[in-house]
KOLNUMI-359828 format. One line per 2 residues: number of its first residue (from 1); their letters; for each residue x negated, y negated, z of N, C-alpha, C, O, CB. Coordinates in steps of 0.1 Angstrom, whole numbers. Glycine has a CB too. Layout:
% KOLNUMI-359828
NUM> a> X:Y:Z:X:Y:Z:X:Y:Z:X:Y:Z:X:Y:Z | ... $
% end
This chain:
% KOLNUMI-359828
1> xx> 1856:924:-1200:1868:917:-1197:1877:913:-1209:1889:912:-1208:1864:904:-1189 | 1870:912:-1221:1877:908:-1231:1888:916:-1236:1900:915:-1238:1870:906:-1239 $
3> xx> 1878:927:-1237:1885:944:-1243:1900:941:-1234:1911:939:-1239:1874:962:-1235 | 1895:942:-1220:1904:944:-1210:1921:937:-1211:1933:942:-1212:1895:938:-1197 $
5> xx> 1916:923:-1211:1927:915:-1214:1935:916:-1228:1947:912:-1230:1922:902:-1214 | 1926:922:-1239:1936:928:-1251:1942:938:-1252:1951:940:-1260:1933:929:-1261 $
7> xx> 1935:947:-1241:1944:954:-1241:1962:948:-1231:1973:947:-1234:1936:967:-1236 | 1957:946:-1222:1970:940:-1218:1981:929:-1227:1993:930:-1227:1965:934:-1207 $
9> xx> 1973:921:-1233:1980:914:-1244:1992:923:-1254:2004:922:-1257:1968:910:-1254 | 1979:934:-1257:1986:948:-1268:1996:952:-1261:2007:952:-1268:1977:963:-1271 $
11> xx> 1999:956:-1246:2011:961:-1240:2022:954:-1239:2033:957:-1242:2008:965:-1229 | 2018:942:-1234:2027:932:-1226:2035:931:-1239:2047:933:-1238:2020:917:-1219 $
13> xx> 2031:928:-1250:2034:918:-1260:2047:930:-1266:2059:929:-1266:2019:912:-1271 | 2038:942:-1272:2049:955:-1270:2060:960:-1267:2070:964:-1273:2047:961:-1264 $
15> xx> 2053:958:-1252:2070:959:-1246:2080:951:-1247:2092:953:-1247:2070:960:-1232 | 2073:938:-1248:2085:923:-1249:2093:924:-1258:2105:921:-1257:2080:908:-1253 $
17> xx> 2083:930:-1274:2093:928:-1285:2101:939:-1283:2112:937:-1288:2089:927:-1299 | 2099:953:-1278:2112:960:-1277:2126:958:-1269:2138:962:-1270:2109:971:-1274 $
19> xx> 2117:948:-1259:2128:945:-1248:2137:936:-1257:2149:935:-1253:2122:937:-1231 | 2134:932:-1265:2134:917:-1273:2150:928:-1285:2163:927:-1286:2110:911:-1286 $
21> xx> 2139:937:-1293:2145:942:-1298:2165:950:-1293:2174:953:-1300:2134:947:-1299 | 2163:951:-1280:2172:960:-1271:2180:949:-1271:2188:948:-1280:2168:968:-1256 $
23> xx> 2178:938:-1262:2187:929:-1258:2194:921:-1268:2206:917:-1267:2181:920:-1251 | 2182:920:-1283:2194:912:-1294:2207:923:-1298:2219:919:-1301:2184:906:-1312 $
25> xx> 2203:936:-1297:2211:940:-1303:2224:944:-1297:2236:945:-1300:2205:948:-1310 | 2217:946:-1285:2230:948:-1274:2243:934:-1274:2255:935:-1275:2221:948:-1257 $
27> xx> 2233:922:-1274:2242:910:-1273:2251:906:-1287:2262:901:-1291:2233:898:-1269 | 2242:909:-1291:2246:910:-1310:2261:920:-1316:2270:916:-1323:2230:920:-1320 $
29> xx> 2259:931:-1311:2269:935:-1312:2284:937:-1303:2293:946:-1304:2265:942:-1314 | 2281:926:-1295:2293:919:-1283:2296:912:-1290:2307:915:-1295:2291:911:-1268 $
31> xx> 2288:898:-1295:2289:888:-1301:2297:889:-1314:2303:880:-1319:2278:884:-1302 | 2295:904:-1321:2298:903:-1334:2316:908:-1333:2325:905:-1342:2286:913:-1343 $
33> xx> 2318:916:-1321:2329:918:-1317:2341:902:-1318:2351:898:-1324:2325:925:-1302 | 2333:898:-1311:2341:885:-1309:2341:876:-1318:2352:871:-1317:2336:877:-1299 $
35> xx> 2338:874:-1324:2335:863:-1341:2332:874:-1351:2321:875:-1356:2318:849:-1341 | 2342:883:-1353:2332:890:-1364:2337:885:-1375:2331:888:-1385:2333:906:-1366 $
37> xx> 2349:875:-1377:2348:868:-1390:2341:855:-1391:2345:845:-1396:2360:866:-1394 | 2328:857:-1386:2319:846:-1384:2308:847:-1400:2303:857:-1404:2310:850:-1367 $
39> xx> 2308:840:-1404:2300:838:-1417:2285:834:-1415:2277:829:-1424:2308:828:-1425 | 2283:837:-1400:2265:828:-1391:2266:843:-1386:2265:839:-1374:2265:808:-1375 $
41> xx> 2267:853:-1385:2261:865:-1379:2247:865:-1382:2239:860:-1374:2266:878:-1384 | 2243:871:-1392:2227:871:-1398:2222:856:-1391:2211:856:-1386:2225:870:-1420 $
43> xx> 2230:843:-1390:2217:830:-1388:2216:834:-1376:2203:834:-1374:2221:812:-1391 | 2222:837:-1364:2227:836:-1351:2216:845:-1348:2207:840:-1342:2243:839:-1348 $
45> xx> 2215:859:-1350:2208:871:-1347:2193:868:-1351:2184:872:-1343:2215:884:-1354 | 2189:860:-1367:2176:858:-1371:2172:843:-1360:2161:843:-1355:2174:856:-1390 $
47> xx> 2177:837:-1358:2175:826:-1346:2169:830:-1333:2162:823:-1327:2188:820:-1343 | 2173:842:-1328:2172:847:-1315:2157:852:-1318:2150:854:-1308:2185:858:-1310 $
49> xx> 2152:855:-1330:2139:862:-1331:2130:848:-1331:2118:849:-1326:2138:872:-1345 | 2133:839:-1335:2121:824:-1336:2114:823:-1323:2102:824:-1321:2130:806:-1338 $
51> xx> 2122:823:-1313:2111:816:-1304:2097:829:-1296:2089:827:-1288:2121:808:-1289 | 2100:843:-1304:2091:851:-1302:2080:852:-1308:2072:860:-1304:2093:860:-1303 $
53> xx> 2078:842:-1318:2061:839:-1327:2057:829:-1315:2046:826:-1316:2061:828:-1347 | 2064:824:-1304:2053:815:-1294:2044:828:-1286:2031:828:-1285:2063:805:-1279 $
55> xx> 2051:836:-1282:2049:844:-1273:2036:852:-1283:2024:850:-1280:2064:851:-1268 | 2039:860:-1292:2027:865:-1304:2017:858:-1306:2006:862:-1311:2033:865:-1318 $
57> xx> 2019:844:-1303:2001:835:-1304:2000:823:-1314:1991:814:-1314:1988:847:-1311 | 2011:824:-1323:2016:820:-1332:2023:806:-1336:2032:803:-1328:2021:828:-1334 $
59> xx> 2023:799:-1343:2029:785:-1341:2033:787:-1355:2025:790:-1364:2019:771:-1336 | 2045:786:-1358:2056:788:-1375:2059:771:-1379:2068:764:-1374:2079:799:-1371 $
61> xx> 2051:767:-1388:2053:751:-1394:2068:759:-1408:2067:769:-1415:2031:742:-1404 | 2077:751:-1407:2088:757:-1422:2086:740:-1422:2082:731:-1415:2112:767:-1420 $
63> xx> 2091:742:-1438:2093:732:-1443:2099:730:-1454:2095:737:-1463:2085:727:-1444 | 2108:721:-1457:2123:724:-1464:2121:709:-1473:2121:698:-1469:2141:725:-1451 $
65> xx> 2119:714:-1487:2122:704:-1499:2140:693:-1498:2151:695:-1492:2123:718:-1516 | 2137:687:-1502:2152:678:-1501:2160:681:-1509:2172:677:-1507:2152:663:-1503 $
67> xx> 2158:690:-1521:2169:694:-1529:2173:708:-1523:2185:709:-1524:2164:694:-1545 | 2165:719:-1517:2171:731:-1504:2177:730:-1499:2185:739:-1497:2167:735:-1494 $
69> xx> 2177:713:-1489:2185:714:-1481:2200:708:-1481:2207:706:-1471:2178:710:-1474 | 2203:705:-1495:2214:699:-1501:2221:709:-1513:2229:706:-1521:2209:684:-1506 $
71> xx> 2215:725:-1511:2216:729:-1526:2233:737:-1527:2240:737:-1537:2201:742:-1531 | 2236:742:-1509:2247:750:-1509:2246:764:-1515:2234:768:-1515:2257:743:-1514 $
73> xx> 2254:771:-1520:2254:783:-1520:2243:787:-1528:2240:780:-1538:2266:788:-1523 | 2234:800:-1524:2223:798:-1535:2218:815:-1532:2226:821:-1524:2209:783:-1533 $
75> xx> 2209:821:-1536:2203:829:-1536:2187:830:-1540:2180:831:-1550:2211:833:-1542 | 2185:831:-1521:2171:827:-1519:2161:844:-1519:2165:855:-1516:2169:816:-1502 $
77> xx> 2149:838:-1525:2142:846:-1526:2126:845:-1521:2118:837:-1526:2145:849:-1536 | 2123:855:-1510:2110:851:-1500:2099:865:-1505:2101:877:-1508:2116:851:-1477 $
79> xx> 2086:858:-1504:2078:868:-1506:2077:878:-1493:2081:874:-1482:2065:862:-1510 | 2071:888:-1494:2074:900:-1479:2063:906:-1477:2061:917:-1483:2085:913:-1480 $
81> xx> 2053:901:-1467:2042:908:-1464:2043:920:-1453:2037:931:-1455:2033:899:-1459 | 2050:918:-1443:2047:927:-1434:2063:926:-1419:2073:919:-1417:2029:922:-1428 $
83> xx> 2057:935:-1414:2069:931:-1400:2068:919:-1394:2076:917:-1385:2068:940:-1388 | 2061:909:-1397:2057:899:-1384:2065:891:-1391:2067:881:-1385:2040:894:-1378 $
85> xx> 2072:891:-1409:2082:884:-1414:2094:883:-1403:2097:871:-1401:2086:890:-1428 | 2098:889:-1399:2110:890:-1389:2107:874:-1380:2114:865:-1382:2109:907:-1378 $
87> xx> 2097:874:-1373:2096:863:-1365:2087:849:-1372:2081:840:-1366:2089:868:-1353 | 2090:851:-1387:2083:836:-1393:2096:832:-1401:2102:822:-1398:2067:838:-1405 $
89> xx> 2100:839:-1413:2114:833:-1418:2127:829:-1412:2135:821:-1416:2119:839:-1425 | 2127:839:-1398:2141:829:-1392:2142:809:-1391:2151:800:-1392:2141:834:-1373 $
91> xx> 2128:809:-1389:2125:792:-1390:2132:782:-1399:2135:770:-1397:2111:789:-1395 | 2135:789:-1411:2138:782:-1423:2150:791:-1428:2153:789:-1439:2126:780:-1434 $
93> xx> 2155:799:-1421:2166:809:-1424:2179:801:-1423:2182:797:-1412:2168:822:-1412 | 2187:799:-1434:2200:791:-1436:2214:794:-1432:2216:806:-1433:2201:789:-1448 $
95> xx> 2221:788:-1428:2233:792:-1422:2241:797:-1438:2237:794:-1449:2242:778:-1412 | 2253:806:-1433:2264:811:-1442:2257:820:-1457:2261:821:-1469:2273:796:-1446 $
97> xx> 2244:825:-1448:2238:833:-1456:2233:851:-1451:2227:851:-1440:2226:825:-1458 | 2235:863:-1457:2233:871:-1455:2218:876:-1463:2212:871:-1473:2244:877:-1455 $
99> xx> 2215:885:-1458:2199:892:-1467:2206:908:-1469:2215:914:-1463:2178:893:-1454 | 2194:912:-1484:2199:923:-1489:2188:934:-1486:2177:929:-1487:2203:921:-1503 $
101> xx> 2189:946:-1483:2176:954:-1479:2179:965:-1487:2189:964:-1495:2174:958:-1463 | 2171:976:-1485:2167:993:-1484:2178:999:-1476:2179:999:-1464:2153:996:-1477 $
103> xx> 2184:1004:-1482:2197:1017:-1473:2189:1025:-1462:2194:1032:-1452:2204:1033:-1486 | 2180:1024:-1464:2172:1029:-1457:2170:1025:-1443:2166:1031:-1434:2162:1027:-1464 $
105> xx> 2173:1012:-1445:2167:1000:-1432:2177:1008:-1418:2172:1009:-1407:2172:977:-1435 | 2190:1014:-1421:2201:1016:-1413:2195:1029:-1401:2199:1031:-1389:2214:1020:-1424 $
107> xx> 2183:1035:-1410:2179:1045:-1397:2164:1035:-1387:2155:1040:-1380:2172:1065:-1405 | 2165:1028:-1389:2159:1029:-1378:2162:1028:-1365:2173:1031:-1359:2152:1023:-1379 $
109> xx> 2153:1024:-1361:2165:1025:-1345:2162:1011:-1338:2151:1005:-1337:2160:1041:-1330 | 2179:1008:-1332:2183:996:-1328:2184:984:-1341:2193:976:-1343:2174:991:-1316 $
111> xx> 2172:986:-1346:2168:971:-1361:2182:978:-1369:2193:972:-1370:2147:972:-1376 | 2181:992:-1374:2190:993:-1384:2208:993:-1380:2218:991:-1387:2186:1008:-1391 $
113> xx> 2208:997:-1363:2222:994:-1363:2222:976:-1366:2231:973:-1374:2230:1000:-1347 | 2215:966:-1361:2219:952:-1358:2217:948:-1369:2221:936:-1371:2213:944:-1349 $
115> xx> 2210:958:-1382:2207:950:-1392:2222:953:-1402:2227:945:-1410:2191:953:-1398 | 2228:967:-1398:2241:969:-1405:2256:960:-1400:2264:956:-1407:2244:986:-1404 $
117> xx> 2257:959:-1385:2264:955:-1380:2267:936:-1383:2278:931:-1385:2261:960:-1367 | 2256:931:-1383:2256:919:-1389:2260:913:-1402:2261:901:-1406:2247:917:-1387 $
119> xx> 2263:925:-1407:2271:920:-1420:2264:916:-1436:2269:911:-1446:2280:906:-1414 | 2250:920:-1433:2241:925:-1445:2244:934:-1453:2251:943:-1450:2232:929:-1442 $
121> xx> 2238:932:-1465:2243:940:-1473:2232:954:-1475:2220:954:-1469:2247:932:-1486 | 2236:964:-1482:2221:978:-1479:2224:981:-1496:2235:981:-1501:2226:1000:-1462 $
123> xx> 2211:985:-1502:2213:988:-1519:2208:1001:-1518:2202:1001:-1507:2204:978:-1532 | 2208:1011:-1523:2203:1022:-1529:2191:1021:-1540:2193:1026:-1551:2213:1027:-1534 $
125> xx> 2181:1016:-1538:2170:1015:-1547:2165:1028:-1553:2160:1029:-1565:2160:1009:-1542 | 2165:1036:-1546:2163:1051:-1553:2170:1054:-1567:2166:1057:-1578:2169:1061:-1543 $
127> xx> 2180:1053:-1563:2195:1054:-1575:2194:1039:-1586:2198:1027:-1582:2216:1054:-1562 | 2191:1041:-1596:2192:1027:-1607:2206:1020:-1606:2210:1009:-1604:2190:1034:-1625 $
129> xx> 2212:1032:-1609:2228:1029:-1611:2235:1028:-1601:2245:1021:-1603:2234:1038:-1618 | 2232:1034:-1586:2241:1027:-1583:2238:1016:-1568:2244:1012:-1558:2254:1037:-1582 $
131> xx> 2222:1014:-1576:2215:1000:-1570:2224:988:-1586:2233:980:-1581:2188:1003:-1571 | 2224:987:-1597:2230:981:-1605:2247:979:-1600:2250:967:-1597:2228:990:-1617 $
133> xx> 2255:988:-1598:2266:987:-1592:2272:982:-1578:2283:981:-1575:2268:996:-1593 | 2258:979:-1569:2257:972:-1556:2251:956:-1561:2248:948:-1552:2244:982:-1545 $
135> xx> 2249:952:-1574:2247:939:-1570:2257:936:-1574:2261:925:-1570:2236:932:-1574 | 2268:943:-1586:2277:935:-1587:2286:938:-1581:2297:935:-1585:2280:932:-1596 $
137> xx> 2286:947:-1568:2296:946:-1559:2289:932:-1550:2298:924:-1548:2299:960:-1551 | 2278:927:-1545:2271:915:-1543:2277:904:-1546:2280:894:-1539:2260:915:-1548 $
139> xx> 2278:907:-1561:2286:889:-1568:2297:887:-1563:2300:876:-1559:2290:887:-1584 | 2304:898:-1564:2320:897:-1565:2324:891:-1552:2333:883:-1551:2328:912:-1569 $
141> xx> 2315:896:-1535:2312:892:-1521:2309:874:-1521:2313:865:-1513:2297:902:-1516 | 2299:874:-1533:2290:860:-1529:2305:852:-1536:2310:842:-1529:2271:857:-1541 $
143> xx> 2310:855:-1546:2321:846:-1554:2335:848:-1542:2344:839:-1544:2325:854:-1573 | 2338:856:-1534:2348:851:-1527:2346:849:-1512:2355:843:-1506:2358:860:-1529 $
145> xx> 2332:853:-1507:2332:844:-1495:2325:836:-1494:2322:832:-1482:2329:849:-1486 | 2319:829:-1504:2308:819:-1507:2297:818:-1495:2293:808:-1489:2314:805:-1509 $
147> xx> 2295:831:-1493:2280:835:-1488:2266:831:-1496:2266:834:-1508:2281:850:-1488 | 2260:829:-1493:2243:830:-1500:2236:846:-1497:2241:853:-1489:2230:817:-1489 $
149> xx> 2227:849:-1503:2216:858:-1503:2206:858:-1503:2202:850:-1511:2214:864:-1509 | 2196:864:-1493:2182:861:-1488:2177:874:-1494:2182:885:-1490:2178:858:-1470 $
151> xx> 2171:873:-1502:2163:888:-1509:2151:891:-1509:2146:881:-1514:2164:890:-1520 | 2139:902:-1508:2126:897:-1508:2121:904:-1525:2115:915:-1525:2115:904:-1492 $
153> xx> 2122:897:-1538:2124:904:-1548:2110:914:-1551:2109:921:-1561:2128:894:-1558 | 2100:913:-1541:2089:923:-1540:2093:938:-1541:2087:947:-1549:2082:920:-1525 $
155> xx> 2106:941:-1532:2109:953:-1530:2102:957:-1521:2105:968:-1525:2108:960:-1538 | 2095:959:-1511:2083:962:-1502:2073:952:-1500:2071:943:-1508:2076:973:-1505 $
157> xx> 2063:956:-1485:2059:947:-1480:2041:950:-1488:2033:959:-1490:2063:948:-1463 | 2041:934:-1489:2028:936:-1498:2017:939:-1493:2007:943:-1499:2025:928:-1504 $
159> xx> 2019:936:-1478:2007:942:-1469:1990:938:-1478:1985:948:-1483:2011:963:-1467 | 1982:925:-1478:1972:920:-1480:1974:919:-1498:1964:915:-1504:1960:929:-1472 $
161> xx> 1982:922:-1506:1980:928:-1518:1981:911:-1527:1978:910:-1539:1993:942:-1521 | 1984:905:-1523:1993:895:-1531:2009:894:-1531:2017:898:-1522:1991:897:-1544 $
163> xx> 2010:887:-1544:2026:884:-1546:2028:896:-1553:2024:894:-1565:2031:870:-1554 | 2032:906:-1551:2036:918:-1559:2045:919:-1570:2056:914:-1566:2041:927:-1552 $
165> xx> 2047:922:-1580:2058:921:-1595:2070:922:-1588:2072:929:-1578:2057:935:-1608 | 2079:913:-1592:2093:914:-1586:2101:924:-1595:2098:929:-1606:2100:898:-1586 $
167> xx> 2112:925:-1589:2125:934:-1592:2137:924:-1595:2140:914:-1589:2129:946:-1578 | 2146:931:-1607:2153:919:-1610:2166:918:-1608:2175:914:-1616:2151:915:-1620 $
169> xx> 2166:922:-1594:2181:924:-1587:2182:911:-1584:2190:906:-1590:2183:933:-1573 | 2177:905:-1577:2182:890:-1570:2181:883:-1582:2186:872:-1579:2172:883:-1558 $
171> xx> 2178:882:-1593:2175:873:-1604:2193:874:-1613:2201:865:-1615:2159:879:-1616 | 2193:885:-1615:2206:892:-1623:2219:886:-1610:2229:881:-1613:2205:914:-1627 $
173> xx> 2216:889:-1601:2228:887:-1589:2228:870:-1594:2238:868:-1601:2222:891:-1567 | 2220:861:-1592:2218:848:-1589:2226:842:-1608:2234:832:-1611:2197:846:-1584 $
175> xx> 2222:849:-1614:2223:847:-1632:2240:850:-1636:2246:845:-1645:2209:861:-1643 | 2245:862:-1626:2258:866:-1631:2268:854:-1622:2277:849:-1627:2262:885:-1626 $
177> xx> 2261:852:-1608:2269:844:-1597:2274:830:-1610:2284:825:-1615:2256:838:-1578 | 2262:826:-1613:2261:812:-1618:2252:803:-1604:2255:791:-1600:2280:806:-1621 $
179> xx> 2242:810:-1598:2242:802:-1583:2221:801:-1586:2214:809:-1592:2251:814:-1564 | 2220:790:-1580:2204:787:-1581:2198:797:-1570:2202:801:-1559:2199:769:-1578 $
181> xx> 2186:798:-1577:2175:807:-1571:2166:795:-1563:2163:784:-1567:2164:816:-1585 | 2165:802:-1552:2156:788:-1540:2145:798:-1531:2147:803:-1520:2172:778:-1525 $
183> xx> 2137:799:-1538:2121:804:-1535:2117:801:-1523:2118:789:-1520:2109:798:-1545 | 2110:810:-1513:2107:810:-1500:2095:811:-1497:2093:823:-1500:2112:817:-1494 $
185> xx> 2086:807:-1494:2070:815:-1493:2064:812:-1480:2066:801:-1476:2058:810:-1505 | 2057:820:-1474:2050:820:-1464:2036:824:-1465:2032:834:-1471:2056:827:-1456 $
187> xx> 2027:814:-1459:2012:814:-1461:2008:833:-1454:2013:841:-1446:2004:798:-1448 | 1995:833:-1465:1992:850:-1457:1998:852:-1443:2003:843:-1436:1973:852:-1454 $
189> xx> 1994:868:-1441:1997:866:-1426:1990:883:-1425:1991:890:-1415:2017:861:-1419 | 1982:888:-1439:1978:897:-1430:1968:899:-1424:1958:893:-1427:1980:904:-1432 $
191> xx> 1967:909:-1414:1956:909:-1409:1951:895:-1401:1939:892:-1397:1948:912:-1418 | 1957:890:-1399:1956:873:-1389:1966:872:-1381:1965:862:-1375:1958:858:-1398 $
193> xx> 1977:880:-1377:1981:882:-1365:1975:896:-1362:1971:905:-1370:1996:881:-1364 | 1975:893:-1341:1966:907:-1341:1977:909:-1326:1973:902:-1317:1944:907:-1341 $
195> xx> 1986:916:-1324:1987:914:-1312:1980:916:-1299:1985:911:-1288:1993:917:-1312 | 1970:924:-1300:1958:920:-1290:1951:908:-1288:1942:910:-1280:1950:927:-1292 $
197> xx> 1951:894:-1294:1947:883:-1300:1955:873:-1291:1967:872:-1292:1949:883:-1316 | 1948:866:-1282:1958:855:-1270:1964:843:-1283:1976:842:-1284:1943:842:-1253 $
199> xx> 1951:834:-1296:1961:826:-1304:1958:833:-1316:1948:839:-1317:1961:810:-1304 | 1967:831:-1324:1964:836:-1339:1970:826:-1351:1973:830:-1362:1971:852:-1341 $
201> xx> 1972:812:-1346:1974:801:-1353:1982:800:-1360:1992:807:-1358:1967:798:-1358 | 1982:791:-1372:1992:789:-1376:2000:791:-1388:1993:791:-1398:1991:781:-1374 $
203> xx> 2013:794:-1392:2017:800:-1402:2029:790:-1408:2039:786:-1402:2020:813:-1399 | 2026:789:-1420:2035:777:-1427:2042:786:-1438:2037:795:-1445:2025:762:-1435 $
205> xx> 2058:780:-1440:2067:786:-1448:2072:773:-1456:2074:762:-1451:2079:794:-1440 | 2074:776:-1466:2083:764:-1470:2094:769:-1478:2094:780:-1482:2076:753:-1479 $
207> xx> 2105:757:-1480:2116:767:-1487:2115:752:-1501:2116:740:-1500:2138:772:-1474 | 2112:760:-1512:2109:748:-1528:2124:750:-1531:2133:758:-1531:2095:755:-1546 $
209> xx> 2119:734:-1536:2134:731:-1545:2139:743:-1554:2131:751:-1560:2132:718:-1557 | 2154:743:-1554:2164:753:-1561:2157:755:-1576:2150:746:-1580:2181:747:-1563 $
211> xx> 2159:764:-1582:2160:769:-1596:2173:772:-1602:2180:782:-1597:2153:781:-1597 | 2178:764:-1613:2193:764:-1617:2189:773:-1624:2177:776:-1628:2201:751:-1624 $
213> xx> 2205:782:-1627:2209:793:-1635:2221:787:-1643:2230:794:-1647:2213:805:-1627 | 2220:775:-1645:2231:770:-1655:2228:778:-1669:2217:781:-1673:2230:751:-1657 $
215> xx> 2241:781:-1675:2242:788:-1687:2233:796:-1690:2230:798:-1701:2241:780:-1697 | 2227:804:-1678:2212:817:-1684:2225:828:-1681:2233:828:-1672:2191:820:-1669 $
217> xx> 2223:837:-1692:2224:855:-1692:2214:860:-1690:2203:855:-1688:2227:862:-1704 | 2220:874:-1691:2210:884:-1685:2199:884:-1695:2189:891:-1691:2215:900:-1682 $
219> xx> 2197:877:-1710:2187:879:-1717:2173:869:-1708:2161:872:-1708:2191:874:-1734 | 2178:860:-1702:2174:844:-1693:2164:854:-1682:2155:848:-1676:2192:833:-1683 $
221> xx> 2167:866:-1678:2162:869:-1664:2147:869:-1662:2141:864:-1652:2167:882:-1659 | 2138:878:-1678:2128:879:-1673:2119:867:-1673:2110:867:-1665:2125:888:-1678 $
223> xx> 2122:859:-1680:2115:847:-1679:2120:837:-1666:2112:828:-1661:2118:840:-1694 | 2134:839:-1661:2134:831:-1648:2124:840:-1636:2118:835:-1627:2152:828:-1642 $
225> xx> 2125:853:-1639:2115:859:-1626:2101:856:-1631:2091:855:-1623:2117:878:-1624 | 2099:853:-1642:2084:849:-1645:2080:834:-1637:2071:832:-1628:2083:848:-1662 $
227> xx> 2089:825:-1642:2092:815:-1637:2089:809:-1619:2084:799:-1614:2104:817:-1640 | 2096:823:-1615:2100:821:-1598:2085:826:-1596:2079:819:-1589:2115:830:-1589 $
229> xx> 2079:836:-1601:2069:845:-1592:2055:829:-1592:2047:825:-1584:2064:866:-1604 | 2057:825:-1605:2044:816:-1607:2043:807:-1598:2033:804:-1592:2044:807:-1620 $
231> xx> 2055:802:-1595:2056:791:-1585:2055:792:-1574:2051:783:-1566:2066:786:-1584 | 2058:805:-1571:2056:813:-1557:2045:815:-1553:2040:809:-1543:2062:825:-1555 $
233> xx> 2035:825:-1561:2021:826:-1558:2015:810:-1563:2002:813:-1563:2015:840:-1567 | 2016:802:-1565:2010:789:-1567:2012:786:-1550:2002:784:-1543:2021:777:-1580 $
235> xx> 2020:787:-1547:2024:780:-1533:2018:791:-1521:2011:787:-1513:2043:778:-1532 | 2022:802:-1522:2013:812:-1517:1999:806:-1514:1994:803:-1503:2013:823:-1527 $
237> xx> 1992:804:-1529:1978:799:-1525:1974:787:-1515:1965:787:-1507:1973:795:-1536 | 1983:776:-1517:1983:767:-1514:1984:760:-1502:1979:749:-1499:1987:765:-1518 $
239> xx> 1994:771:-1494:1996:772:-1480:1985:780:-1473:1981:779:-1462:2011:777:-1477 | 1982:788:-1480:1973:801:-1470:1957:789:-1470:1951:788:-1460:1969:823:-1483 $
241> xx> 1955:782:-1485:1943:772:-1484:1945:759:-1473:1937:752:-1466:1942:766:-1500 | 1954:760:-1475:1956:745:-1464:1954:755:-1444:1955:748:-1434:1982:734:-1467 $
% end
């Protein structure tokens, strides 16, 4: 009977998120029609994914420092384990903020049209130069629409590995803006959601106080990514221990 019921769990759950998948994007790109000079596309569309970690088994604790939630324009940066990120960071996902991905992300199907249409930005990481030439087309975006950036500076999903060495696009974007770095972390999560699994408990995010970039150049970066990663995997531990 057990088997039995996970497997049905495994289907049901399946099908939901595609149905899940179809409908945001369908409505999403009505929606984006109508407000497309809306500056809450990304909050609006990652919102619609939160209440699907009930349904997954899952209960998402966020929790937001007092200097986060007063910091304004900033450029946040979240560690990235796996797909099931989609339905844990919307929780603590901030208004008048976009996220930066993989050019890549655009083929997939339905995610990559809603994830282009929403007004995210896509880098070329393959290409040095003209991943370099996409952040400061980034700044020049963040300095006249006073947008934020959600970035996962891992570069890929770490899938059980740890906090993986960062990349120092979001650091240089954040250092040229003049705009604080505001660190994201979410307790493990792999292998502890299962979607065959009725609960799979609980998962805590928190968003830590800002990191100023007052007066740092680009000589400033590797030590602020040193900086951010310490703090991050500190907290990493801390949440996955609790």
């Amino acid at each position: 009977m057990r088997f039995v019921f996970g497997v049905f769990l495994l289907i049901s759950r399946s099908l939901f998120l595609l149905f899940l998948l179809f409908f945001i994007t369908c409505f999403g790109l009505i929606f984006f029609l109508a407000f497309y000079s809306s500056l809450n596309k990304v909050y609006y569309v990652a919102h619609a994914f939160t209440f699907a970690s009930r349904f997954l088994g899952m209960k998402v604790q966020p929790v937001f420092s007092l200097e986060a939630k007063s910091v304004g324009q900033a450029v946040y940066v979240a560690n990235h384990q796996n797909n099931f990120d989609l339905f844990i960071f919307p929780s603590i996902f901030p208004k008048k903020t976009v996220t930066i991905g993989k050019k890549d992300i655009i083929w997939i199907p339905l995610f990559g049209l809603l994830y282009w249409a929403s007004g995210n930005f896509l880098i070329n990481r393959h290409n040095r130069q003209k991943a370099i030439a996409t952040i400061d087309q980034i700044v020049d975006q963040m300095n006249s629409s006073r947008l934020s950036v959600w970035m996962f500076p891992e570069g890929t999903r770490s899938r059980g590995r740890g906090l993986l060495p960062f990349k120092a696009g979001a650091f240089h974007a954040a250092v040229q803006a003049g705009l604080p770095v505001v660190p994201v972390v979410s307790s493990y999560t792999h292998n502890k959601i299962k979607l065959n699994r009725l609960f799979n408990g609980t998962v805590k995010v928190e968003m830590l106080p800002p990191i100023s970039t007052k007066n740092m150049t680009a000589e400033d970066v590797p030590l602020l990514m040193e900086r951010c990663h310490k703090l991050m995997e500190d907290k990493l531990l801390e949440l996955s221990d609790e």
